[in-house]
N, C-alpha and C positions, 0 to 999 in steps of 0.2 A: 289895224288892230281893233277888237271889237270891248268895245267900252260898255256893253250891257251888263247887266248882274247877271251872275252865274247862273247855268239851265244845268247843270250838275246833278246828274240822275240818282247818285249813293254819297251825298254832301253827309260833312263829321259838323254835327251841332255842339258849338262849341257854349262855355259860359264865362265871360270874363270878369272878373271881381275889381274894384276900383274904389281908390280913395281920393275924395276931394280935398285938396292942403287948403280952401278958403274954410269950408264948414266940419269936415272931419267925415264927412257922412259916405257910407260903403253901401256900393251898387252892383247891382249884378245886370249885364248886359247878354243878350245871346247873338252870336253871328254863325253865318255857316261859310263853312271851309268847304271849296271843291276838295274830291275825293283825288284828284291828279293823275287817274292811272292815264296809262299811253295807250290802251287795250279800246277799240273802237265798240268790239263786242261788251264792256263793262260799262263805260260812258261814250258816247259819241262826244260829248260837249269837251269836255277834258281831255280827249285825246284828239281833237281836233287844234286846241290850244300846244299841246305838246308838238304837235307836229309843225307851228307855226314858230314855235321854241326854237325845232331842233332845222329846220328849213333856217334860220336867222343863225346859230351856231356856226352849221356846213360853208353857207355863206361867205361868214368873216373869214372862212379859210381861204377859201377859193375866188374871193376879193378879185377883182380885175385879171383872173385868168382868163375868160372867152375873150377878152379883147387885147391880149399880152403875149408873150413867148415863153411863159410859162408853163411846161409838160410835167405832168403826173403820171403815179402810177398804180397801176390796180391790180392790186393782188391777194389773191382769195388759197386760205391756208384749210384742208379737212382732216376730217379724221381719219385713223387707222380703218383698214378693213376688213373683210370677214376674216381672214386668220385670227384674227386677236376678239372678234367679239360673238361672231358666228354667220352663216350665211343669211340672208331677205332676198326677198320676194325683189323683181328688177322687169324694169321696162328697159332695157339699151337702144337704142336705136343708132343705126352704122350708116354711113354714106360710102357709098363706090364712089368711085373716081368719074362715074356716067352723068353722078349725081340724082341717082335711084338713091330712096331709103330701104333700109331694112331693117327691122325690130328683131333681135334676135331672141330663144327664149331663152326663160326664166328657167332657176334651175329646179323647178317643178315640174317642167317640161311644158308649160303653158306659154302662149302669148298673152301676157297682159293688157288690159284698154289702159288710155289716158287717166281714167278718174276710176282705177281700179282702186277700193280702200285697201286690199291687201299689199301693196308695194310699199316697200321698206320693212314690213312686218319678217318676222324673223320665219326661216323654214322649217323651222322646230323650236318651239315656244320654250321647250324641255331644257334644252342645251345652250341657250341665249345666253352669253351673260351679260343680264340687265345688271349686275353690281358693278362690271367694270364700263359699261355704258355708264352709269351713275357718277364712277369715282373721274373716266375720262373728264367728262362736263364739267365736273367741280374745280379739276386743274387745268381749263384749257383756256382761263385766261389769263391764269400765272404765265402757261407756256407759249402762249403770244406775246405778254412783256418781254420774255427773256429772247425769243427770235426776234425782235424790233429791235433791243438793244445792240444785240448780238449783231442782226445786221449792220446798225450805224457802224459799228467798229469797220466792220468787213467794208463797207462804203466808205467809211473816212468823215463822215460827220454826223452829227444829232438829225435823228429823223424827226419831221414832224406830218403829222397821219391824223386820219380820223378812220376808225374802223366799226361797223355794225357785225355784231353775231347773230346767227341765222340759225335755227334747227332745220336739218337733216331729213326726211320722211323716215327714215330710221330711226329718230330721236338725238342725232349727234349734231352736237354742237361744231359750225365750221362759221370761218371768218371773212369778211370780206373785210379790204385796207386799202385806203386810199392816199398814197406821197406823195408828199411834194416834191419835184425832183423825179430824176430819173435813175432807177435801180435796174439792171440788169438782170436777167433770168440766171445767168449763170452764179452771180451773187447770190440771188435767193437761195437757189438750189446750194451753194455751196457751205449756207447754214443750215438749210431744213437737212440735207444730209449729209455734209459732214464734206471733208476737201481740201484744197491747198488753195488758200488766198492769192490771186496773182496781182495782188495790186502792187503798184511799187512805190516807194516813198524814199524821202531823202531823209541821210542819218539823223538829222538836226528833229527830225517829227519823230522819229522813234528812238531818241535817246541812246543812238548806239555809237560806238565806235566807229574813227574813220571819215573819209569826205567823201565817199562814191554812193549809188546808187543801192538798195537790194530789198529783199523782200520782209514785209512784215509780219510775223509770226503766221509763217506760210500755213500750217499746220490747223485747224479750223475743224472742232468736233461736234457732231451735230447737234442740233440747240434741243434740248428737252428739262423736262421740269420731271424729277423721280423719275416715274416707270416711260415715263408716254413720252410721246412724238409725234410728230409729223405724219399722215397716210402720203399715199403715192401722189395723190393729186394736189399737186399744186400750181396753179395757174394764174401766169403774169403778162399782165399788155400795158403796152406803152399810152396813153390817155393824151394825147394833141388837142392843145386849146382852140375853142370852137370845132365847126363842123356838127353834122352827123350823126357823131360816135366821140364825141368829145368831152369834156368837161361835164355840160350842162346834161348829157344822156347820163354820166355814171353819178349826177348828182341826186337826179331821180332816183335814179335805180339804189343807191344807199339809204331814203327818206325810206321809200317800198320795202325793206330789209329791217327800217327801224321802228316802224309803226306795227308790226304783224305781234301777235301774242306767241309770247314765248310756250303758254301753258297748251294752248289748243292748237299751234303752229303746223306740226306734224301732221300728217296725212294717215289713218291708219285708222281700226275697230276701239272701241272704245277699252275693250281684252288688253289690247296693246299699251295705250295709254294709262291704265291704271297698273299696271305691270312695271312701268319706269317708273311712275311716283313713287310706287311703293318702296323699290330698289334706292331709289332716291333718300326719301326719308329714312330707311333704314343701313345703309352704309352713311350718312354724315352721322357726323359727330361735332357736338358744338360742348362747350364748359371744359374743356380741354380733354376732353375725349367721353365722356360722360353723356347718354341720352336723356336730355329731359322730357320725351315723351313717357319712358318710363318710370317718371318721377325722381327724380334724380333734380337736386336745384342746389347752387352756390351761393356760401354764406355770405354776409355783406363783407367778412375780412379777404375775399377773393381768392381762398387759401382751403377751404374745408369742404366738403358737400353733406348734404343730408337727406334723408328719402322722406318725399313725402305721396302723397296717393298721385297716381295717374296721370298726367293733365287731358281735359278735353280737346284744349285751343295746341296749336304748335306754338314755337317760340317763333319767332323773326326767324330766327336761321333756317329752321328747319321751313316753313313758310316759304320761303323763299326758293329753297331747295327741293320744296317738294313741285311748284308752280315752273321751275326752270329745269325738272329732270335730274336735280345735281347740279344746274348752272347756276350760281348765284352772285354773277357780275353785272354787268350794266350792260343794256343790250347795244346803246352806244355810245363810246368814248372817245376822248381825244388826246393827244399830247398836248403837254403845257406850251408846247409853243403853236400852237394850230391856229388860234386868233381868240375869239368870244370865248366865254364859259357860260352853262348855264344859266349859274348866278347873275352874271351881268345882263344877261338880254331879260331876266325874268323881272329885277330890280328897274331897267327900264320900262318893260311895257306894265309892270303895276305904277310906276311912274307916269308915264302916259296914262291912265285908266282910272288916276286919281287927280290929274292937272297939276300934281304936286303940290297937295292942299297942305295946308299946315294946321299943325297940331299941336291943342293947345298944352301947355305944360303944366294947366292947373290940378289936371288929374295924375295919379301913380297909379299905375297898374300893379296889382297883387299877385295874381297865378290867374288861370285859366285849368278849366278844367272841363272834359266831355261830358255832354248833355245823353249824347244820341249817338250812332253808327251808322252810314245808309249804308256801312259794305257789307257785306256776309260773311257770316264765321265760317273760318276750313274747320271742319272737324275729323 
């Protein structure tokens, strides 16, 4: 852990106010606060620290798996496809059984390069709909809770997961999930679309009548939140501690899923990208459905609203919503039973980083309040 004073490129100058209980006498002190994004392009400094956060979190979950008989599983959930939102621009690439590649084309009729910007871009800008991209992303980490829950049932106990979201070159939000434990593909599949549970259990678990054997609410409807669901692709591998292709490979590979910027992630013209914000900001609705971009703001009884002129700045929500496309969840989470939480490793390593000085209790602190901003206003 690195113990130096902060190198925090857009640091919040803070001013702290303080009373002395020997003399009475009030002081004003200034400290600076890293800025904390996770975004390498924003601060390197700070998302360097995050990423040593979030490596220390993954961790505690995966505690003595490379050296145990403990298997996970990896399962990565996407969005709907062109039927529902409209066709993009697509590089495929197919393997024959020769183990010859092929790229097929696009339905432009072009082949696409690697680091072609137009991929994922829509094949008519016209006909897109950026608002249901928009609304997708806002609900697609409700409808991840609700397929993980849903799953446990269909598996038979409390899952515990750590999962990173990832955009799309399209802009769509899709999930990568890592269990602990092993979940079958047929299970997955028989929430993401819906099916007859074949697990069997004894009456005494499922409260039913009777001493014999049978099934548990065979019947199993596919897991969605409102309108949305699941796309086609859904893709699940079994994870075998150590090796290769083991634990420590998909550990990586979820850190690289979680450090990437939600805002600038996407691959695409910059046409593209300000065409989802925009959709973005304008389909959310925050104050209970009310836009405070338009001036629109709630009174302090949380009960009335009133108009007042424009705003320049967004609220936090909208903020947030416009920076994630419509996403406005956490790029990555865990279950309560997963192991660390943020909090705890953050509390140890400012614990280390201070020696565990003590402090003295001659002083009371009053408020604090901001001097300065090194972030940038969205306007």
């Amino acid at each position: 852990m690195d113990k130096s004073p902060t190198q925090c490129s857009r640091p919040i100058n803070l001013v702290m106010t303080r009373a002395d209980t020997h003399t009475g006498e009030l002081t004003n002190h200034e400290y600076s606060k890293p800025c904390g994004s996770r975004l390498a392009e924003k601060c390197p400094h700070c998302s360097n620290v995050y990423r040593g956060d979030a490596i220390s979190v993954l961790q505690s979950g995966l505690k003595g798996a490379e050296n145990s008989t403990i298997s996970f599983t990896f399962i990565t959930f996407t969005a709907p496809g062109a039927a529902v939102f409209g066709p993009t621009h697509q590089r495929v690439v197919e393997t024959a059984k020769s183990g010859k590649t092929h790229v097929r084309k696009c339905g432009c009729g072009k082949i696409h390069a690697k680091d072609d910007a137009s991929i994922g871009t829509p094949l008519d800008s016209a006909t897109y709909r950026f608002d249901l991209a928009a609304d997708f992303n806002a609900h697609a980490s409700r409808l991840l809770t609700v397929t993980m829950q849903r799953l446990g049932r269909v598996v038979g106990r409390k899952l515990s997961y750590a999962r990173v979201a990832e955009f799309q070159t399209r802009g769509l939000i899709h999930f990568h999930v890592i269990v602990k434990g092993i979940v079958t593909e047929r299970s997955v599949q028989t929430v993401v679309r819906g099916g007859v549970d074949l697990r069997i259990v004894k009456d005494n678990e499922s409260r039913g009548p009777g001493t014999g054997l049978r099934r548990r609410k065979p019947n199993v409807e596919a897991a969605r939140h409102g309108e949305w669901t699941w796309g086609s692709q859904v893709d699940v591998q079994r994870v075998l501690p150590g090796g290769k292709f083991g634990v420590g490979a998909y550990l990586t590979k979820l850190l690289g899923y979680a450090v990437k910027g939600t805002d600038t992630s996407a691959n695409g013209p910059h046409d593209h990208r300000r065409k989802m914000q925009s959709a973005a900001v304008r389909t959310h609705k925050c104050n209970k459905g009310m836009d405070c971009t338009l001036g629109s703001r709630l009174m302090p009884d949380g009960k009335t609203f009133y108009q007042s002129a424009p705003s320049e700045k967004f609220c936090r929500s909208h903020q947030l919503a416009y920076n994630g496309w419509g996403f406005r969840g956490h790029v990555l989470a865990f279950s309560r039973r997963w192991g660390m939480t943020f909090k705890e490793v953050r509390n140890k390593r400012k614990v280390f980083a201070t020696d565990a000085t003590w402090v003295s209790d001659r002083y009371i602190v009053l408020g604090w309040s901001i001097s300065s901003r090194g972030s940038p206003r969205l306007a």
